[in-house]
SEMILO-391564 format. One line per 2 residues: number of its first residue (from 1); for each residue x, y, z of N, C-alpha, C, O, CB. Coordinates in Angstrom, 1 decimal. Glycine has a CB too. Layout:
SEMILO-391564
NUM> X/Y/Z/X/Y/Z/X/Y/Z/X/Y/Z/X/Y/Z  ...
//
This chain:
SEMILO-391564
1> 0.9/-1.2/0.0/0.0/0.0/0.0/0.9/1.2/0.0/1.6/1.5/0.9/-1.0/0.0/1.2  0.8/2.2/-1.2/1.1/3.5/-0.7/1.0/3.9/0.7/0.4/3.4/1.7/0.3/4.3/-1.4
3> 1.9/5.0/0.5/1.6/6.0/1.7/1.6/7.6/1.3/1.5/7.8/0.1/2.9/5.8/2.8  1.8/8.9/2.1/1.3/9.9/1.9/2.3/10.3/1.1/2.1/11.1/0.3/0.9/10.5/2.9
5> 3.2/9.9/1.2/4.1/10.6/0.2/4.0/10.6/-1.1/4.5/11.4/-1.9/5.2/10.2/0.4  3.2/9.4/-1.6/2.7/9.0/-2.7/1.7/10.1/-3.3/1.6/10.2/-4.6/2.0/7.7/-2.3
7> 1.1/10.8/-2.6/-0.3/11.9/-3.2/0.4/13.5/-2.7/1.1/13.7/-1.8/-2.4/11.5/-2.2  -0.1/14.1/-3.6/0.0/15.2/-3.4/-1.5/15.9/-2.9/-2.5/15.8/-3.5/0.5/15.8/-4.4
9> -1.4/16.4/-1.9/-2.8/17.1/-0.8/-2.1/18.6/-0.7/-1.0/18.9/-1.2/-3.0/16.3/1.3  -3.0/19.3/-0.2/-3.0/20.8/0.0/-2.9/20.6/1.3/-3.3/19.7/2.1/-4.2/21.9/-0.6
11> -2.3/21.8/1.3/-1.6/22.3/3.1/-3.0/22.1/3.7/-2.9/21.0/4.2/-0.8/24.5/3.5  -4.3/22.5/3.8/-5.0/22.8/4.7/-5.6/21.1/5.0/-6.3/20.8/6.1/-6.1/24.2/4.2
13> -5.1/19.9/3.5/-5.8/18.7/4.1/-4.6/17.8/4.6/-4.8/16.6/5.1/-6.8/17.8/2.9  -3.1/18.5/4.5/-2.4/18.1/5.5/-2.6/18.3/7.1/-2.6/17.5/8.0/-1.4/18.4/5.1
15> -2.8/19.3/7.1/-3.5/19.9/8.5/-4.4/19.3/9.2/-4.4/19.2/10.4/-4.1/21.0/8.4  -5.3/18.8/8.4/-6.8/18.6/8.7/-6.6/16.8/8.8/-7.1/16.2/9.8/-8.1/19.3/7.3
17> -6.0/16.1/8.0/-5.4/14.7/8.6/-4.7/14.2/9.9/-4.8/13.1/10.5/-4.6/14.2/7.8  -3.8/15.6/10.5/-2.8/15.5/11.2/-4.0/16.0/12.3/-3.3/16.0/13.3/-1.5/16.3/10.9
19> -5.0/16.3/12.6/-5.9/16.7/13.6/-6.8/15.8/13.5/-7.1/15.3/14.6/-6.5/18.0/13.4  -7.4/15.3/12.7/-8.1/13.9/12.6/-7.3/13.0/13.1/-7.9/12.3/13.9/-8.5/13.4/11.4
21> -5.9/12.5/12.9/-5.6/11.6/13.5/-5.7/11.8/15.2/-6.1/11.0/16.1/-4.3/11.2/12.9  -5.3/12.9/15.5/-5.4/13.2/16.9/-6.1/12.9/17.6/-6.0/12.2/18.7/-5.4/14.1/17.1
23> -7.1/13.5/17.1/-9.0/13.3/17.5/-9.2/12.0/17.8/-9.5/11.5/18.9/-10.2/13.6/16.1  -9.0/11.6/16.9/-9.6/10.6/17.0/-9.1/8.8/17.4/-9.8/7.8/17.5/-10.0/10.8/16.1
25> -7.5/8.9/17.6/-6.9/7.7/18.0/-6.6/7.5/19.4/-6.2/6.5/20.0/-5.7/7.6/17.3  -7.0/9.0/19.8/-7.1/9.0/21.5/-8.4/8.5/22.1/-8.5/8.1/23.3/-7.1/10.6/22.1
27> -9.6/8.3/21.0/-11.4/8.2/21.6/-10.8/6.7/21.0/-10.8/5.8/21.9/-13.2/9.3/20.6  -10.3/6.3/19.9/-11.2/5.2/19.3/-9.7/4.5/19.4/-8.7/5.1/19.6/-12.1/5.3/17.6
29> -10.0/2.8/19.3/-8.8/1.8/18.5/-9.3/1.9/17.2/-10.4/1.5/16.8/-8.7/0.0/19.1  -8.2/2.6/16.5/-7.9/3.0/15.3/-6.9/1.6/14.8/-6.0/1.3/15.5/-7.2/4.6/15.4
31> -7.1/1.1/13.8/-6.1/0.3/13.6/-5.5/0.9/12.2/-4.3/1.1/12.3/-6.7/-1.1/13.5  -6.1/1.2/11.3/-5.5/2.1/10.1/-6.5/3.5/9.2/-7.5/3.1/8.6/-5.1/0.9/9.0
33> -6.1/4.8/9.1/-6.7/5.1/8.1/-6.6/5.3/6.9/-5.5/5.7/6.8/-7.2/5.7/8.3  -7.2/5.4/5.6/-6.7/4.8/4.3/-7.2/6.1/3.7/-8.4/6.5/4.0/-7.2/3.2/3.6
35> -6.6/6.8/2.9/-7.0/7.6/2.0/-7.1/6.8/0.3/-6.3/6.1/-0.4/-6.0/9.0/2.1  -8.4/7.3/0.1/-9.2/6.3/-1.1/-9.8/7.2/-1.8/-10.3/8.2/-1.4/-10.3/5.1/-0.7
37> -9.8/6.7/-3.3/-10.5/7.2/-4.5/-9.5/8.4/-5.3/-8.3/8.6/-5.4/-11.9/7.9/-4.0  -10.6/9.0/-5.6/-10.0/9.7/-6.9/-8.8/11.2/-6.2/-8.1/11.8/-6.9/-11.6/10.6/-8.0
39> -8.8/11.3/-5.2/-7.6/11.9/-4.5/-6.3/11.5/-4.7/-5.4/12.0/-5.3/-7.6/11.7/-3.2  -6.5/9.9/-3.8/-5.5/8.5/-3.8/-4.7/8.1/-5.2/-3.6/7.6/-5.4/-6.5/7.3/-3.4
41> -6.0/8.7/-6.2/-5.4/7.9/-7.6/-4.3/9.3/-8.3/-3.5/9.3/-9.2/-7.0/7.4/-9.0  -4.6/10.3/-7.4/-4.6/11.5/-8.3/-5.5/12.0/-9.7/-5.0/12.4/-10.8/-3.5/11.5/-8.7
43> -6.1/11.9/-9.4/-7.5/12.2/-10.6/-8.6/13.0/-10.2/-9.7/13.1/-10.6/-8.4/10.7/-11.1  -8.0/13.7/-9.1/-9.3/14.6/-8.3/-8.9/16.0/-8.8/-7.8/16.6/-8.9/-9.3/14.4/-6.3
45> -10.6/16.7/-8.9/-10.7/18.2/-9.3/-10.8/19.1/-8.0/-10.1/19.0/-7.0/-12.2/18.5/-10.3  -11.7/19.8/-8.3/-12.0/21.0/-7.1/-13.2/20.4/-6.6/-13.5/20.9/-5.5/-12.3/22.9/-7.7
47> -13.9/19.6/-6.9/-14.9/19.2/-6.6/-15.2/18.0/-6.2/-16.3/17.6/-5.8/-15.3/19.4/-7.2  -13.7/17.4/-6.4/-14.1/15.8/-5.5/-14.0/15.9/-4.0/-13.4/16.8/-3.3/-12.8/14.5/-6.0
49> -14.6/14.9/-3.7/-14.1/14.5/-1.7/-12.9/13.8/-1.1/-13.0/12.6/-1.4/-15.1/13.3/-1.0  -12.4/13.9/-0.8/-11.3/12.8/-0.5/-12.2/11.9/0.9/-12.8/12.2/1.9/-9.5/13.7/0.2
51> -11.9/10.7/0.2/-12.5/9.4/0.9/-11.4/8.7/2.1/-10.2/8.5/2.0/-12.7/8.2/-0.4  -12.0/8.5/2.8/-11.2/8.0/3.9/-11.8/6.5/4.6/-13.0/6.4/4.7/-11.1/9.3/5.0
53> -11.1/5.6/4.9/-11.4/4.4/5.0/-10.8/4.5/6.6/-9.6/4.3/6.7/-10.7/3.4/3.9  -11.7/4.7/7.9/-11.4/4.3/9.2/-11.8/2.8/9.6/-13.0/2.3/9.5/-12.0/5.2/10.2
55> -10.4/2.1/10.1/-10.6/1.2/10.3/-10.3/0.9/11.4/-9.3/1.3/11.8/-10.2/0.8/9.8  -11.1/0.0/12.4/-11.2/0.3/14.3/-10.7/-1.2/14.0/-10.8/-1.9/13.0/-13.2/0.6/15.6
57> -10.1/-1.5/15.2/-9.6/-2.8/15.8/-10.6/-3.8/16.8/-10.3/-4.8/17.4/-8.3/-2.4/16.5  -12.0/-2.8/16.9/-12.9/-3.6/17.3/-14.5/-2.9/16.7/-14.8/-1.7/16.5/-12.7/-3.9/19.0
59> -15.2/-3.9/16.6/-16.4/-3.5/16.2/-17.3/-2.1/17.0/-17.4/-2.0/18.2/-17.1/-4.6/16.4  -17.9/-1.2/16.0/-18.1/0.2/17.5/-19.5/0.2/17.2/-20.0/-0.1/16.1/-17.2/2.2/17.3
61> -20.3/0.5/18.4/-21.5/1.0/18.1/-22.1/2.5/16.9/-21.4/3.4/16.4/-21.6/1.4/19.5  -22.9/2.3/16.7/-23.6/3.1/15.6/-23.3/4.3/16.3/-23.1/5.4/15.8/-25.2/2.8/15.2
63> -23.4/4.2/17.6/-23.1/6.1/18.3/-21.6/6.2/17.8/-21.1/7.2/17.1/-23.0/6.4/20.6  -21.0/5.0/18.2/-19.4/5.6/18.2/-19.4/5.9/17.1/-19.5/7.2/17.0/-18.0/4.7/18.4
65> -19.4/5.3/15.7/-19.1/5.5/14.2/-19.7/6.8/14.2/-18.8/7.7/14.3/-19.8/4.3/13.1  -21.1/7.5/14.2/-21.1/8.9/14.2/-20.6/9.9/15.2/-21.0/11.1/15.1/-22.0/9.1/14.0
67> -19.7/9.7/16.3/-18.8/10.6/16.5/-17.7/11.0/16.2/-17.1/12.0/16.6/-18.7/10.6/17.1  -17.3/9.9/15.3/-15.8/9.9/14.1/-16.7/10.6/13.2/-16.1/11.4/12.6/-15.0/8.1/13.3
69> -18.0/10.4/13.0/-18.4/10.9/11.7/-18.6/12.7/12.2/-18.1/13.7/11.6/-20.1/9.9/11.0  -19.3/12.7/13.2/-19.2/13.9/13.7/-17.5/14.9/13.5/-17.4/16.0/12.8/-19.6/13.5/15.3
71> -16.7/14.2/14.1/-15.3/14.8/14.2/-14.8/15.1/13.3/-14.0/16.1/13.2/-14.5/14.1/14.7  -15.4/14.2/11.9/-14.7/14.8/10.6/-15.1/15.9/9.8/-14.6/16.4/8.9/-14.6/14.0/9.6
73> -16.8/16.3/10.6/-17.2/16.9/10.0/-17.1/18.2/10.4/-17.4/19.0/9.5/-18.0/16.6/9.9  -16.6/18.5/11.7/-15.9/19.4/12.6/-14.3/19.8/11.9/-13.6/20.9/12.0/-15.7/18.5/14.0
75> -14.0/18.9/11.4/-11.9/19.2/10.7/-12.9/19.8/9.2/-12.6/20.9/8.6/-10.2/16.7/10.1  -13.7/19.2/8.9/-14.4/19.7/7.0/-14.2/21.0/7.2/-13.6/21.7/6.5/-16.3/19.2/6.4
77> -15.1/21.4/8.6/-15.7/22.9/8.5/-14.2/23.6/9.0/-13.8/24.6/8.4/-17.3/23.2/9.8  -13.5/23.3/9.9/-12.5/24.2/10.7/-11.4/24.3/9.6/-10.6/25.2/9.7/-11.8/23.4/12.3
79> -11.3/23.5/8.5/-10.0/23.3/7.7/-10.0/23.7/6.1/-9.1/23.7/5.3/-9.6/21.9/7.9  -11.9/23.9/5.9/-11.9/24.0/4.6/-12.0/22.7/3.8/-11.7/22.8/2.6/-10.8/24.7/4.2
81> -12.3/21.3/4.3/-11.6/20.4/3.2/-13.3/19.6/3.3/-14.4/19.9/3.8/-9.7/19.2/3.8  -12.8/18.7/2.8/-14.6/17.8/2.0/-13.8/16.2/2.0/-13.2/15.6/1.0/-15.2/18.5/-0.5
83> -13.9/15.8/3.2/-13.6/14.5/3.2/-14.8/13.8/3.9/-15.5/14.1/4.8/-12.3/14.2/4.0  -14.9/12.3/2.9/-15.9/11.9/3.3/-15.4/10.2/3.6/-14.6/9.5/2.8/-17.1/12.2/2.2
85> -16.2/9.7/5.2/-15.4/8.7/6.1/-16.7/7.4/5.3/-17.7/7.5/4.6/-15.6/9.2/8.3  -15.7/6.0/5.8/-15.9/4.5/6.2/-15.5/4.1/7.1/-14.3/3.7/7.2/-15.7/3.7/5.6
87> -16.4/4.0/7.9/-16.0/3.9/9.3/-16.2/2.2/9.7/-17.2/1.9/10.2/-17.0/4.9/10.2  -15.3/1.4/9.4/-15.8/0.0/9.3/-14.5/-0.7/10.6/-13.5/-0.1/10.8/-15.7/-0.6/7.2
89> -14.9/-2.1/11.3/-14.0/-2.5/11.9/-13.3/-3.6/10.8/-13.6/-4.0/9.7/-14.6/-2.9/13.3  -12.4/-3.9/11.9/-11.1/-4.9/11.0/-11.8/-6.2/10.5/-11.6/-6.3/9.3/-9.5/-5.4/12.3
91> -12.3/-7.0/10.9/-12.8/-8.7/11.0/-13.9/-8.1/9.6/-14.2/-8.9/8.7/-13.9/-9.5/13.0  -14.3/-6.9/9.5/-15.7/-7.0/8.9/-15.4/-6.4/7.4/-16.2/-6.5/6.5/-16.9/-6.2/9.8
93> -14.0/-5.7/7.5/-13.0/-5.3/6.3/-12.5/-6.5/5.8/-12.8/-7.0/4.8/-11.8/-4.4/6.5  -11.9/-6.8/6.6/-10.9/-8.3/5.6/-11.7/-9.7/5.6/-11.5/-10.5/4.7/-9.3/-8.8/6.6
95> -12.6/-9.9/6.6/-13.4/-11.1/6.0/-14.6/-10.9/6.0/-15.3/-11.8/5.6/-13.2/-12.4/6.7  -15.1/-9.7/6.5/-16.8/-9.6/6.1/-17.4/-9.0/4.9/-16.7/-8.6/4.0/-17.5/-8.8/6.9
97> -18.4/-8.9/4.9/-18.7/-8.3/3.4/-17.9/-7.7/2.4/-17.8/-7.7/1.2/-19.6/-7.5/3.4  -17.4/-7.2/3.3/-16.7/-5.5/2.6/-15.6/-6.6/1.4/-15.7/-6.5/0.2/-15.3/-4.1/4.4
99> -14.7/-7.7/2.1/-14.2/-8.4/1.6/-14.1/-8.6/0.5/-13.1/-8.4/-0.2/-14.4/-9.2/2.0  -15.4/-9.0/0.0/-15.8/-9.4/-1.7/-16.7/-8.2/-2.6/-17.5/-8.5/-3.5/-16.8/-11.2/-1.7
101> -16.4/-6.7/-2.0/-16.9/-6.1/-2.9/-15.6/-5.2/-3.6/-14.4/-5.1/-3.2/-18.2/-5.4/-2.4  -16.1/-4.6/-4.7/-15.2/-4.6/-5.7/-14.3/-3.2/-4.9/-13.1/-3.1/-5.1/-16.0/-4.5/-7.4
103> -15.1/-2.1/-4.0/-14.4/-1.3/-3.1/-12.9/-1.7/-2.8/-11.8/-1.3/-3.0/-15.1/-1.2/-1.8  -13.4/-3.0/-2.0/-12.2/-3.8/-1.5/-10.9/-3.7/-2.2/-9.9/-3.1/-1.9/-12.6/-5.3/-1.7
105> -11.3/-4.4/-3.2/-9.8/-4.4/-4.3/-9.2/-3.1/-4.8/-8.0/-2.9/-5.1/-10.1/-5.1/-5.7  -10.4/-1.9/-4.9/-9.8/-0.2/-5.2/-8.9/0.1/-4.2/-7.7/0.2/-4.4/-11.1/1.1/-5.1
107> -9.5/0.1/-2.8/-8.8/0.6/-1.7/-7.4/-0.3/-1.6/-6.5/0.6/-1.5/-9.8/0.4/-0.3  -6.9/-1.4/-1.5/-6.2/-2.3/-1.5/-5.0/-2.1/-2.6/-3.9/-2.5/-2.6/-6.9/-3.3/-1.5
109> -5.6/-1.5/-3.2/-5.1/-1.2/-4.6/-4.5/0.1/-4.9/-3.4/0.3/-5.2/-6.1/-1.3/-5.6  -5.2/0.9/-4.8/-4.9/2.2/-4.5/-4.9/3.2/-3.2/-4.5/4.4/-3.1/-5.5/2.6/-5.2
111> -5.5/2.6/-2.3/-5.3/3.0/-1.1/-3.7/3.4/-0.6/-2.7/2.7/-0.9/-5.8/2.0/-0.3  -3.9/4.9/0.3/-2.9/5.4/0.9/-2.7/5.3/2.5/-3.6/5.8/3.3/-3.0/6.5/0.4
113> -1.7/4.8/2.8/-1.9/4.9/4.2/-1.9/6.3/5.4/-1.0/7.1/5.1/-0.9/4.0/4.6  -2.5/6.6/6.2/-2.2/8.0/6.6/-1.3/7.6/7.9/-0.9/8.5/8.6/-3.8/9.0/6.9
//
């Protein structure tokens, strides 16, 4: 898997990753987050989202997943940026559904590690 050095991002969504990670690896078991899609590939305009793939090391309640979702939406507004989350745990990425859809193989593929 790539890593960040791999993509070029603007100062304000370097910022805004480096505060998301913060945020949020102190509340949650974070096991990895993946920057995905047309960002990741470099093929993104002014108008794409940068996709982000959170991945917990244990399954979270529907509250928890929207307070990650909450938090990012908090870095969107404070930082200027348009990132949009998957908030999925580890067992249910690599052998659950998520597994055998075609996502799977993009992210895996082109996924960046943050």
């Amino acid at each position: 898997m790539k890593t960040i050095e791999n993509v070029k991002l603007k100062k304000n969504q370097y910022k805004a990753i480096g505060e998301l990670k913060k945020r949020i690896i102190v509340k949650f078991d974070i096991k990895s987050i993946i920057l995905f899609g047309s960002v990741a590939r470099g093929e993104s305009d002014e108008e794409s989202d940068a996709d982000l793939l959170i991945v917990t090391t244990k399954k979270l309640s529907r509250l928890e997943r929207h307070k990650i979702t909450d938090i990012v939406f908090e870095i969107n507004l404070s930082y200027d940026t348009n990132f949009s989350t998957l908030v999925i745990d580890e067992d249910t990425w690599t052998s659950g559904v998520f597994s055998v859809l075609s996502i799977y193989e993009e992210i895996t593929m082109d996924g960046i590690l943050l």
